[in-house]
Backbone as XML, in Angstrom:
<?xml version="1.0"?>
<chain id="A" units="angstrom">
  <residue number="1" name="UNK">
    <atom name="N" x="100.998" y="126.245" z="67.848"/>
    <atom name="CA" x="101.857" y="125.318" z="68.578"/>
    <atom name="C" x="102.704" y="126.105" z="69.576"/>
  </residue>
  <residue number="2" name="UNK">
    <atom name="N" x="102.791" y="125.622" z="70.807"/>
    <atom name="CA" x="103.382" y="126.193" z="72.044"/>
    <atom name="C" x="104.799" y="126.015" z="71.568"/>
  </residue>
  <residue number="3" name="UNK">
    <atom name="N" x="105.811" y="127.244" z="71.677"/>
    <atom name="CA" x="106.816" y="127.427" z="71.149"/>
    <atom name="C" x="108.006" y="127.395" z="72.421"/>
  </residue>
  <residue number="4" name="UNK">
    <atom name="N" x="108.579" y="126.443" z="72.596"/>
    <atom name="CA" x="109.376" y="126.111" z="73.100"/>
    <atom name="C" x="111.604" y="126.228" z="73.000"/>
  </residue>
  <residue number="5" name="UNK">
    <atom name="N" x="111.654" y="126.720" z="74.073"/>
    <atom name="CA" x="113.289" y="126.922" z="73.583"/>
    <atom name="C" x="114.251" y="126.391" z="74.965"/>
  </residue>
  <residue number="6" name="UNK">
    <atom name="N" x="115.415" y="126.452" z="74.519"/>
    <atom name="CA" x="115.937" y="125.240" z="75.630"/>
    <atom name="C" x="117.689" y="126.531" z="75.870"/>
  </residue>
  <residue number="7" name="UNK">
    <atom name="N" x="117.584" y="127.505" z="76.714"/>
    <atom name="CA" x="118.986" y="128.252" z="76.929"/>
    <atom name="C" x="120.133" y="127.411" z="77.562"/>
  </residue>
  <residue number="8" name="UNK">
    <atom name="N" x="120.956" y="127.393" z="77.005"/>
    <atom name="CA" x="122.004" y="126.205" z="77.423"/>
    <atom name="C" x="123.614" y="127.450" z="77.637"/>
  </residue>
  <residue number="9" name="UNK">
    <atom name="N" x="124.220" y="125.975" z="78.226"/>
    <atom name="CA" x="125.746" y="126.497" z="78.184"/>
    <atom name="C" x="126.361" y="125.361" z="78.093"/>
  </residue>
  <residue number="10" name="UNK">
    <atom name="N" x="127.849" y="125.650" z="77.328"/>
    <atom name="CA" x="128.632" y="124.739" z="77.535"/>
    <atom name="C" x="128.852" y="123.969" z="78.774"/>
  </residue>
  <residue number="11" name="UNK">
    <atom name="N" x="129.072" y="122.260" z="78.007"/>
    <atom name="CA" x="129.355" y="121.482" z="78.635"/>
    <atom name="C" x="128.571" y="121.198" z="80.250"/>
  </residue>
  <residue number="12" name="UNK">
    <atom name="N" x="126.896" y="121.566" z="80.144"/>
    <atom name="CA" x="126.498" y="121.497" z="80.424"/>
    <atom name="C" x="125.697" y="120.065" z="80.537"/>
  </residue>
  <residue number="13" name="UNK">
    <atom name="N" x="125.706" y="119.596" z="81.828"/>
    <atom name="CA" x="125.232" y="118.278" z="81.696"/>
    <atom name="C" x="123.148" y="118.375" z="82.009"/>
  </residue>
  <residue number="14" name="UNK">
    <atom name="N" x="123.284" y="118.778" z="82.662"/>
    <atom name="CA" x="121.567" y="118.914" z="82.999"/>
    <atom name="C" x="120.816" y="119.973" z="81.465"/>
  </residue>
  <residue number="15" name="UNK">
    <atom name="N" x="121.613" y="120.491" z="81.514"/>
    <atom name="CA" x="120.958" y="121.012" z="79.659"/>
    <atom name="C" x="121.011" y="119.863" z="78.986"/>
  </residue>
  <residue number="16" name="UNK">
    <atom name="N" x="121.987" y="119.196" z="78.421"/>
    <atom name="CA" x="122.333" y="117.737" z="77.730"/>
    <atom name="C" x="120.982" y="116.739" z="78.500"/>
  </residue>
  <residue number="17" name="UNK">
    <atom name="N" x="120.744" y="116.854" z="79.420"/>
    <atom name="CA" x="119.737" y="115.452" z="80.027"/>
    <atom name="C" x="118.703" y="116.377" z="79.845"/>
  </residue>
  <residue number="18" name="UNK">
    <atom name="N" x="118.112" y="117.426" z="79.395"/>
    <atom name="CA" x="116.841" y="117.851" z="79.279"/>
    <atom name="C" x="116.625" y="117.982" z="78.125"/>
  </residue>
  <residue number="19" name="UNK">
    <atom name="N" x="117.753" y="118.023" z="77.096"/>
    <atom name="CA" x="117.116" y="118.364" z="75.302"/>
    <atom name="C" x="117.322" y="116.706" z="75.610"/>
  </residue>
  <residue number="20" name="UNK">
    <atom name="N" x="118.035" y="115.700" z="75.884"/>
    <atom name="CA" x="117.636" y="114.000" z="75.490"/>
    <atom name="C" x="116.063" y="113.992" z="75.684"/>
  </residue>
  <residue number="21" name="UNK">
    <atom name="N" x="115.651" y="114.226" z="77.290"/>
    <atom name="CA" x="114.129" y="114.153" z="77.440"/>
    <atom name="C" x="113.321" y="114.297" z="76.399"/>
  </residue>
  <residue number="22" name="UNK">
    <atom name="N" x="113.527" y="115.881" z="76.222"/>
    <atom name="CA" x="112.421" y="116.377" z="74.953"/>
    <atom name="C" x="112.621" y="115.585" z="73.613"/>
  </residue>
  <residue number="23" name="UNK">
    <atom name="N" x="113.772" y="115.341" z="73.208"/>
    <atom name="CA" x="114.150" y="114.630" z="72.325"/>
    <atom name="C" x="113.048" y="113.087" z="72.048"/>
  </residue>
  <residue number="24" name="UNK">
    <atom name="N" x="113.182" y="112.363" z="73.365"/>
    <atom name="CA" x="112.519" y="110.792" z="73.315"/>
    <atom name="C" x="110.994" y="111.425" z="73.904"/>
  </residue>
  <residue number="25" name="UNK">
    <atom name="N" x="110.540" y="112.271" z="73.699"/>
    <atom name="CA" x="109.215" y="112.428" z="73.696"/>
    <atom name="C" x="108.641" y="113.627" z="73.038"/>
  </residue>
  <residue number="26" name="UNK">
    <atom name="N" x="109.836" y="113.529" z="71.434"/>
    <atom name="CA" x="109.183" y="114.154" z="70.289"/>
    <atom name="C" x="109.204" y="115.930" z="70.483"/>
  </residue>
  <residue number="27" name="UNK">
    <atom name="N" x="109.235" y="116.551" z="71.553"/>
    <atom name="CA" x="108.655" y="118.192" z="71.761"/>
    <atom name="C" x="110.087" y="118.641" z="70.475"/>
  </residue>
  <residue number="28" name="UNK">
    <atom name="N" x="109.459" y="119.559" z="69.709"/>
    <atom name="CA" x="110.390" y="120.218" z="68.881"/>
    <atom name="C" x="110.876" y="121.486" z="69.941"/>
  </residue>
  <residue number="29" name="UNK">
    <atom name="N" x="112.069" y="121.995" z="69.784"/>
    <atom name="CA" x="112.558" y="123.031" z="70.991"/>
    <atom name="C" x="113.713" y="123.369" z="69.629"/>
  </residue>
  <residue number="30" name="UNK">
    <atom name="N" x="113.994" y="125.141" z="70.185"/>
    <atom name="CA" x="114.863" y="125.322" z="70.013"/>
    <atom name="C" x="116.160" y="125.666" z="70.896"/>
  </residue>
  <residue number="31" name="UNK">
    <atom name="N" x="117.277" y="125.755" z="70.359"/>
    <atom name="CA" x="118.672" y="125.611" z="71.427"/>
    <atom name="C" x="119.111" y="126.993" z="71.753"/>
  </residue>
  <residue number="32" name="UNK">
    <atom name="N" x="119.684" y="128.237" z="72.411"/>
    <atom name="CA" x="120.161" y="129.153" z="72.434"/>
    <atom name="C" x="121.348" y="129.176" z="73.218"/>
  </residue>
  <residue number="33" name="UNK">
    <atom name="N" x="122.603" y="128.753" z="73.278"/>
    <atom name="CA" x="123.800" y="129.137" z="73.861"/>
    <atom name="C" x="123.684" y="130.659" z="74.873"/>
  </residue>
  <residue number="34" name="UNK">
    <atom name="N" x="123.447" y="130.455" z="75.786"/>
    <atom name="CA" x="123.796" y="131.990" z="76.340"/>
    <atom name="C" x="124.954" y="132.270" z="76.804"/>
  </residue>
  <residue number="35" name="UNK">
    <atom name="N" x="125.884" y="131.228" z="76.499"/>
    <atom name="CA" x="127.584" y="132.287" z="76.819"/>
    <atom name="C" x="128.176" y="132.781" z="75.435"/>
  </residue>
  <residue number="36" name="UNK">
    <atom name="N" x="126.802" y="132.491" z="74.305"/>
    <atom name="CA" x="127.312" y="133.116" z="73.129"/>
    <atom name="C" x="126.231" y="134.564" z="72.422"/>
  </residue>
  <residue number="37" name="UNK">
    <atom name="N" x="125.271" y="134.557" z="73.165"/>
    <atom name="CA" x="124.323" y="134.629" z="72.485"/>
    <atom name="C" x="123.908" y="136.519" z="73.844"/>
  </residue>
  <residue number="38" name="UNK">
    <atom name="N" x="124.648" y="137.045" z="73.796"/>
    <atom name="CA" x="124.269" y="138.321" z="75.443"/>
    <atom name="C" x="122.589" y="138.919" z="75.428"/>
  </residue>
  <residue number="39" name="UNK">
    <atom name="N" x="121.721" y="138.675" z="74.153"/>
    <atom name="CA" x="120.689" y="139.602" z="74.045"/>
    <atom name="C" x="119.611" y="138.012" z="74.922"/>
  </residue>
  <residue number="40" name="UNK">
    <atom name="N" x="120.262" y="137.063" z="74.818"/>
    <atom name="CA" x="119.427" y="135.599" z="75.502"/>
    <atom name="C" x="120.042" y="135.531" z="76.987"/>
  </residue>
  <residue number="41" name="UNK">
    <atom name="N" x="121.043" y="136.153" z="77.187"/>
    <atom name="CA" x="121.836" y="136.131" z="78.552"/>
    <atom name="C" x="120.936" y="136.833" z="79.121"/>
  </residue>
  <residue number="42" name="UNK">
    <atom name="N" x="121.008" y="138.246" z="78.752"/>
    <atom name="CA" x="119.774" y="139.236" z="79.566"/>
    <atom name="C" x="118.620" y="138.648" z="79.385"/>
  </residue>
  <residue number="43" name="UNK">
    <atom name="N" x="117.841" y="138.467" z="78.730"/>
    <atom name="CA" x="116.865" y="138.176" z="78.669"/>
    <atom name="C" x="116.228" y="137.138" z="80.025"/>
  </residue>
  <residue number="44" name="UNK">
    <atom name="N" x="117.472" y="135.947" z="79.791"/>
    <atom name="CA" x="117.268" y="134.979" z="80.911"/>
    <atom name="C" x="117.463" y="135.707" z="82.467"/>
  </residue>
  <residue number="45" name="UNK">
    <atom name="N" x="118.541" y="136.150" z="82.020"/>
    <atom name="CA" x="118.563" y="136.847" z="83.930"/>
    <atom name="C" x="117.978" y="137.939" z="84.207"/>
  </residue>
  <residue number="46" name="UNK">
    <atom name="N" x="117.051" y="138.525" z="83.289"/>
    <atom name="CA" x="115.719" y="139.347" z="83.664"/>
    <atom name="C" x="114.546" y="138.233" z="84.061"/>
  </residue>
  <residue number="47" name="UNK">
    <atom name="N" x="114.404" y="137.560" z="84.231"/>
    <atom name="CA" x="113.769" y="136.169" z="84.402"/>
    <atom name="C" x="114.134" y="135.426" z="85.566"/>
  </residue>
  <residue number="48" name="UNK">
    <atom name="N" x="115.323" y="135.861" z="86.237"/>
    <atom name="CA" x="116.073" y="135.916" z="87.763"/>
    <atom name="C" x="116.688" y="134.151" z="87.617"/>
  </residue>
  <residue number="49" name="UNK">
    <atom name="N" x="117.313" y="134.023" z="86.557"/>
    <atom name="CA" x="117.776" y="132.579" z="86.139"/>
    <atom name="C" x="119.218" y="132.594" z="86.341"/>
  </residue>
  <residue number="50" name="UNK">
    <atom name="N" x="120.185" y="132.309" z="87.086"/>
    <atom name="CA" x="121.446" y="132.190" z="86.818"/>
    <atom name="C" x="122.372" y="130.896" z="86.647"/>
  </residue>
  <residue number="51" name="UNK">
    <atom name="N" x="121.570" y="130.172" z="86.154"/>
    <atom name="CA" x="122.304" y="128.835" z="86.090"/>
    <atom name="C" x="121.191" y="127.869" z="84.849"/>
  </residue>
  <residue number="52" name="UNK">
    <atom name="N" x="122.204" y="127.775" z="84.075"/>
    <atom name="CA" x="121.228" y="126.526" z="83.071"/>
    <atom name="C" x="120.875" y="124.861" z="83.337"/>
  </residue>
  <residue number="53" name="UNK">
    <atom name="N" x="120.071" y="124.482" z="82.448"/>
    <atom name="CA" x="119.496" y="125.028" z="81.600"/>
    <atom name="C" x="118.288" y="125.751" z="81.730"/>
  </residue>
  <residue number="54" name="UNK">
    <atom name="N" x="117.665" y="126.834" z="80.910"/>
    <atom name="CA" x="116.567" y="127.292" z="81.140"/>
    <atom name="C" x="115.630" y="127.120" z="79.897"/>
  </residue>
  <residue number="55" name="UNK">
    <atom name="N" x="114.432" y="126.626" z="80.686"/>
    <atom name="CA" x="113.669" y="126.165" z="79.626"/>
    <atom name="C" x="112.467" y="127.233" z="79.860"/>
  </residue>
  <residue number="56" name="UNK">
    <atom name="N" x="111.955" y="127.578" z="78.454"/>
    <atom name="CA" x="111.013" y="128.642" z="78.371"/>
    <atom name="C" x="110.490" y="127.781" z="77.277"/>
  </residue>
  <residue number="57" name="UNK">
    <atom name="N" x="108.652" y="127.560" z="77.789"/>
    <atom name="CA" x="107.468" y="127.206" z="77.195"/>
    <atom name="C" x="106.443" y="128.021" z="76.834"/>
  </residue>
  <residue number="58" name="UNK">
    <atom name="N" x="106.414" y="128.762" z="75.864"/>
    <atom name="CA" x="105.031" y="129.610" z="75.934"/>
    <atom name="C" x="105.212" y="130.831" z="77.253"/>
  </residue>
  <residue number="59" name="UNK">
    <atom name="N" x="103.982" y="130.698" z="78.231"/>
    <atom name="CA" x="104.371" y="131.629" z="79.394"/>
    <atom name="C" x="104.972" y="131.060" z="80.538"/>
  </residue>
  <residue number="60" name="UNK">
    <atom name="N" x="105.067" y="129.766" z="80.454"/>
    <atom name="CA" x="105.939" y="128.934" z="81.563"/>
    <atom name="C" x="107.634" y="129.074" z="81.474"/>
  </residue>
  <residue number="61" name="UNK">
    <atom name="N" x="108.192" y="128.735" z="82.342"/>
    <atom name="CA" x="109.899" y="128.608" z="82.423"/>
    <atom name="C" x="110.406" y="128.394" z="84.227"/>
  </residue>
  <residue number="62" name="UNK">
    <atom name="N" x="111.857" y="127.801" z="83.676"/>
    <atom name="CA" x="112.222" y="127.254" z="84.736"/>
    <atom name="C" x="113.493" y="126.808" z="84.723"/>
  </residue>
  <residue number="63" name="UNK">
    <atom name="N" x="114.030" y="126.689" z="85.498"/>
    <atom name="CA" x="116.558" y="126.491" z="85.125"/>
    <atom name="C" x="115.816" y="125.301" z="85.983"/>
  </residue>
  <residue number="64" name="UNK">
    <atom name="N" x="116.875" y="124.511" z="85.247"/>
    <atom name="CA" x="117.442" y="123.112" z="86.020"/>
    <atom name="C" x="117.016" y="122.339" z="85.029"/>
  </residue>
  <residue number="65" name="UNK">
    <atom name="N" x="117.234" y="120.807" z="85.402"/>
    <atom name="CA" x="116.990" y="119.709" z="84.699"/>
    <atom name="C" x="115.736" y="119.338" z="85.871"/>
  </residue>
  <residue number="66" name="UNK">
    <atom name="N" x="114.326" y="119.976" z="85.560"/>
    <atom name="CA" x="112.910" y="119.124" z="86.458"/>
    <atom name="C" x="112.284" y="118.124" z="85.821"/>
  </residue>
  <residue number="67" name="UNK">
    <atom name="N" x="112.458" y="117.036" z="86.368"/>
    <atom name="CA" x="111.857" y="116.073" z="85.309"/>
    <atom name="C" x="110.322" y="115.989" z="85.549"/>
  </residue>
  <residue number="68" name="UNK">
    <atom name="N" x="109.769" y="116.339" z="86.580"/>
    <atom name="CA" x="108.358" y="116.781" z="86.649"/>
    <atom name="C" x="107.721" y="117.674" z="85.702"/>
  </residue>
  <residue number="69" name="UNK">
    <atom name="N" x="108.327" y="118.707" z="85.467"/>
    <atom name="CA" x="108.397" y="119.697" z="84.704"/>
    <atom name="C" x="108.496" y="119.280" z="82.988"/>
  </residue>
  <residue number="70" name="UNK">
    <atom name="N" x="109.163" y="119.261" z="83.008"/>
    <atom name="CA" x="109.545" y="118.279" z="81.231"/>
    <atom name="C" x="108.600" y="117.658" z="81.116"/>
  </residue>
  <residue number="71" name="UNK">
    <atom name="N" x="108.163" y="117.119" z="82.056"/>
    <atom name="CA" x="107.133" y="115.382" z="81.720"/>
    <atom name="C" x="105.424" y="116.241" z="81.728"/>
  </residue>
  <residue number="72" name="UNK">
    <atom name="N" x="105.156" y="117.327" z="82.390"/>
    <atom name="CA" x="104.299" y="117.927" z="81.685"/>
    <atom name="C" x="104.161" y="118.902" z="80.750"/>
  </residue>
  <residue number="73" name="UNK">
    <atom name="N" x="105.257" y="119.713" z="80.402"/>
    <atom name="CA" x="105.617" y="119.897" z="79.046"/>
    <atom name="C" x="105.260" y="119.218" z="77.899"/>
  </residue>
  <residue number="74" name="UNK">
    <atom name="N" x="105.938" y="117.819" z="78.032"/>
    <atom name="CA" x="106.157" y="117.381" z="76.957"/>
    <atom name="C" x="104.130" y="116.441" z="76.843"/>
  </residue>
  <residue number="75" name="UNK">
    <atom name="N" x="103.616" y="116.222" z="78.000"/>
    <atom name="CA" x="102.301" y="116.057" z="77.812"/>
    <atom name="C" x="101.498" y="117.115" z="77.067"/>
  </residue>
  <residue number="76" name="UNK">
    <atom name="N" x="101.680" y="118.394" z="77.409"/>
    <atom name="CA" x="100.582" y="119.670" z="76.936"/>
    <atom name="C" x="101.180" y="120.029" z="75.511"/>
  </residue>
  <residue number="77" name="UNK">
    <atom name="N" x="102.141" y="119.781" z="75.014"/>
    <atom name="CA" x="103.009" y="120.136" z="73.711"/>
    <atom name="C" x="102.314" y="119.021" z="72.926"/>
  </residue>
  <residue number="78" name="UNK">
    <atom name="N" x="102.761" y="117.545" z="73.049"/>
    <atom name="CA" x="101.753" y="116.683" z="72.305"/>
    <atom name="C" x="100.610" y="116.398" z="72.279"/>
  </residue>
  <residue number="79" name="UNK">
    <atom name="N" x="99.769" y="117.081" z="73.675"/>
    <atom name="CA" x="98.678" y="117.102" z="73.414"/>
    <atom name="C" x="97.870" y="117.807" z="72.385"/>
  </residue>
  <residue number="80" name="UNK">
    <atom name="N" x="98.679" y="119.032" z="72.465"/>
    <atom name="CA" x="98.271" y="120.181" z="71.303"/>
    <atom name="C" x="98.780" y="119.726" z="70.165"/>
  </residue>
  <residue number="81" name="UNK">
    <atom name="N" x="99.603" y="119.469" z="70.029"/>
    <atom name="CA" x="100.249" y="118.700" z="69.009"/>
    <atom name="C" x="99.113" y="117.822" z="67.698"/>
  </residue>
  <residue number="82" name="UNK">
    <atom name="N" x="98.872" y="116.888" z="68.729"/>
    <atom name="CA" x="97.342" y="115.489" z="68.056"/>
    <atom name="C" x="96.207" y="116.550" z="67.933"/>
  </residue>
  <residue number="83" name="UNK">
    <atom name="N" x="95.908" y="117.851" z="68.806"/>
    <atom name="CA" x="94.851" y="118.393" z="68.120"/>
    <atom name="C" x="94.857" y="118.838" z="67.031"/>
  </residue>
  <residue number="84" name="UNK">
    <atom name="N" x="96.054" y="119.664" z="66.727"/>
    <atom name="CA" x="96.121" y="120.118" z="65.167"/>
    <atom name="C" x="96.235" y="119.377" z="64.410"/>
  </residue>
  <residue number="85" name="UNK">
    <atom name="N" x="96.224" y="117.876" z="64.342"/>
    <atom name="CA" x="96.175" y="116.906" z="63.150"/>
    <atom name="C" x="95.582" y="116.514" z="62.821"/>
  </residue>
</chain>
């Protein structure tokens, strides 16, 4: 299963509207705070990201709230998803 994670910051609204997305179309994700978290801070801005949220799929990723983006995410995640069942 394509392993998915969602780098956030406080009081972040476009992080907040991208875990709802994934949320109402099932993708399991995990959350990482990067104004708490410095070894996910670097990580992300070796990745040339300076603004959340950043979403990392497998070998895909991308900052912002893209709803293009999400919406095929969340297609190739459940697609794989129904195969393993």
């Amino acid at each position: 299963m394509m392993e998915v994670t969602v780098y956030t910051m406080p009081n972040c609204v476009q992080c907040e509207q991208s875990k709802r997305y994934l949320d109402t179309k099932q993708v399991e994700y995990s959350v990482v705070d990067i104004s708490e978290d410095s070894k996910a801070y670097e990580f992300v801005t070796s990745l040339g990201y300076k603004s959340a949220p950043i979403i990392v799929a497998g070998n895909d990723h991308w900052s912002g709230f893209r709803l293009e983006r999400l919406h095929g995410l969340a297609d190739r995640y459940n697609l794989a998803k129904a195969k393993e069942a």
